[in-house]
C-alpha positions as CSV (number, residue, x, y, z in Angstrom):
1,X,-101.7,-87.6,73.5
2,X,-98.4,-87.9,74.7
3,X,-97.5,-84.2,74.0
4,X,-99.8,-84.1,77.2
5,X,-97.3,-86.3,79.2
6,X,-95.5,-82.9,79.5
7,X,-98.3,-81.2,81.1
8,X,-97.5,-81.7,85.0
9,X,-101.0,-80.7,86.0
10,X,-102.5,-83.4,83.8
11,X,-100.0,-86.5,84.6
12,X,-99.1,-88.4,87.6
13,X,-96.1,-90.2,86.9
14,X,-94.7,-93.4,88.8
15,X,-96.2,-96.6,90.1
16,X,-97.5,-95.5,93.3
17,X,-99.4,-92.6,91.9
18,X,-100.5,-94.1,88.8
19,X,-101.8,-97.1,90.6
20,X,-103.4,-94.3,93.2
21,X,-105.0,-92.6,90.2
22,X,-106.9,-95.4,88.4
23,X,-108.5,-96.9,91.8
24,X,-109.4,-93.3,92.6
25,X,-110.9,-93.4,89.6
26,X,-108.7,-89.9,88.0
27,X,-106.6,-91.7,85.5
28,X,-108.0,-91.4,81.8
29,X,-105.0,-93.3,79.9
30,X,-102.0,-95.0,81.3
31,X,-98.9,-95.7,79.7
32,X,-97.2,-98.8,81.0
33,X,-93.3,-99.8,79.7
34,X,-92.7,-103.0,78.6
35,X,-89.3,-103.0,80.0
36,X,-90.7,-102.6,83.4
37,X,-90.2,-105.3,86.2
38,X,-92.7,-107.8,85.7
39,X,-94.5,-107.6,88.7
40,X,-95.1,-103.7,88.5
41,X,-95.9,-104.3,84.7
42,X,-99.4,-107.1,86.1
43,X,-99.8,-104.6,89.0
44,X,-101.1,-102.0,86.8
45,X,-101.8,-103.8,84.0
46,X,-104.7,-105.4,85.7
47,X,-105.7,-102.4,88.3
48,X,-106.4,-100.9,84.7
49,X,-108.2,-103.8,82.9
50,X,-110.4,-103.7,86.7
51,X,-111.3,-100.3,86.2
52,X,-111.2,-100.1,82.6
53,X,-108.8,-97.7,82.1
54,X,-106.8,-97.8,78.4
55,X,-103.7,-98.3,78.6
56,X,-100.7,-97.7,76.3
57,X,-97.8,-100.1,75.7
58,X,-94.3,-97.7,75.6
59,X,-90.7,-99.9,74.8
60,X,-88.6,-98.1,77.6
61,X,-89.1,-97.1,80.9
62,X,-85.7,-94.2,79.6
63,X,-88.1,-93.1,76.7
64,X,-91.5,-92.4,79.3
65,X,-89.3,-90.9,81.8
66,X,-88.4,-88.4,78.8
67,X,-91.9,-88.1,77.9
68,X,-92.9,-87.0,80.8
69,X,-89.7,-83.8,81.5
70,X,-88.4,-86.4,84.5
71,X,-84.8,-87.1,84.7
72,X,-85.5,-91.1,85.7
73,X,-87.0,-94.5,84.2
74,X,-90.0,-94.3,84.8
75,X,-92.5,-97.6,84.2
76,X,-95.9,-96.2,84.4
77,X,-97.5,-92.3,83.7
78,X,-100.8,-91.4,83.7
79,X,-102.8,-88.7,82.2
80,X,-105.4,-86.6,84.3
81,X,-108.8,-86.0,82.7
């Protein structure tokens, strides 16, 4: 699953988009960094739990950005159905 991270047509990555992608109802699994700032971490925490979206629980926002072939942190991807 997070071999898919790579794919840029089926990931959105960042907070804006991600958070975008699971009210517009597009996001099939997030992936959500502990190490992200707290507030951004709830934000899309419960925008998933309210649309009931999984959500996977990454370490470091350095190891997602890597994930997902972008040279920054990144707190939150999403993968595309």
């Amino acid at each position: 699953m997070e071999e898919q991270l790579k794919l840029p047509q089926r990931r959105v990555v960042g907070t804006k988009q991600v958070l975008r992608a699971v009210k517009e109802g597009k996001a099939a699994r997030v992936f959500l960094c502990r190490d992200a700032d707290e507030f951004i971490y709830r934000q899309v925490e419960a925008a998933c739990e309210a649309a009931r979206v999984p959500v996977t629980v990454l370490d470091s926002m350095e190891k997602l950005g890597k994930l997902c072939l972008v040279n920054v942190k990144t707190a939150a991807a999403a993968l595309l159905p």
